[in-house]
C-alpha positions, 0 to 999 in steps of 0.5 A: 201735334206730336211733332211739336211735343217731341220738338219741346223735348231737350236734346230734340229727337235723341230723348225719342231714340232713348225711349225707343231703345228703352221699349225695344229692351223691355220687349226684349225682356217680355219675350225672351225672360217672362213670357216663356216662364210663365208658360211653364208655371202654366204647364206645370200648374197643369201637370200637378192637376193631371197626375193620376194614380200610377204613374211614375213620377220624380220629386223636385230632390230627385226622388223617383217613385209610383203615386199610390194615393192623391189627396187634395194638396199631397201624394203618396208615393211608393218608393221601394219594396212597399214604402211610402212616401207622402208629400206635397203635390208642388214638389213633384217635378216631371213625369218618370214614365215618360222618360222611361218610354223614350229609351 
C-alpha cells in the first residue's frame, strides 16, 4: 500500500529521500539545540526554588553577595559591610559558594 503511494509522488523516490533529509535535520535540531535548553531552564527553575538563606550567590550582572532574607518572588542580599540588596529571584544566575569550595 505505501509503495504505491510513494509511486505516485513526482520525481519517484527522491521526494521520500527529501523527506527523510528534512527529518533527520529536525532530529538534529531536537537533540542538539532544544532538548539541552530546556534542561537547563529546568535546572535552573530548580536552582531558584532551592536557594536558602546563606548562601553565596551571583546575579545575572555579576553582582556576588550572601541571601540574607527570601520572599515569594524577591531576595535579599547583603552585598558589602551590611548592605543589602533586594531583587528579583529570576535574576540570580549560579551559586558562588560552590565556585568557592573548588579552589
Amino acid at each position: 500500500m505505501f509503495e504505491i503511494v510513494l509511486l505516485q509522488i513526482p520525481g519517484g523516490g527522491a521526494g521520500t529521500m527529501n523527506l527523510v533529509f528534512i527529518g533527520g535535520i529536525l532530529l538534529v535540531f531536537y537533540f542538539f539545540m532544544i532538548r539541552p535548553q530546556q534542561k537547563k531552564q529546568k535546572d535552573q527553575k530548580k536552582f531558584i526554588g532551592d536557594i536558602s538563606k546563606g548562601d553565596l550567590v551571583v546575579t545575572l550582572g555579576g553582582l556576588h553577595g550572601k541571601v540574607s532574607a527570601i520572599d515569594e518572588n524577591t531576595i535579599t542580599l547583603e552585598v558589602d559591610r551590611g548592605a543589602k540588596i533586594k531583587m528579583e529571584k529570576s535574576s540570580i544566575s549560579f551559586e558562588a559558594s560552590k565556585q568557592y569550595n573548588k579552589d
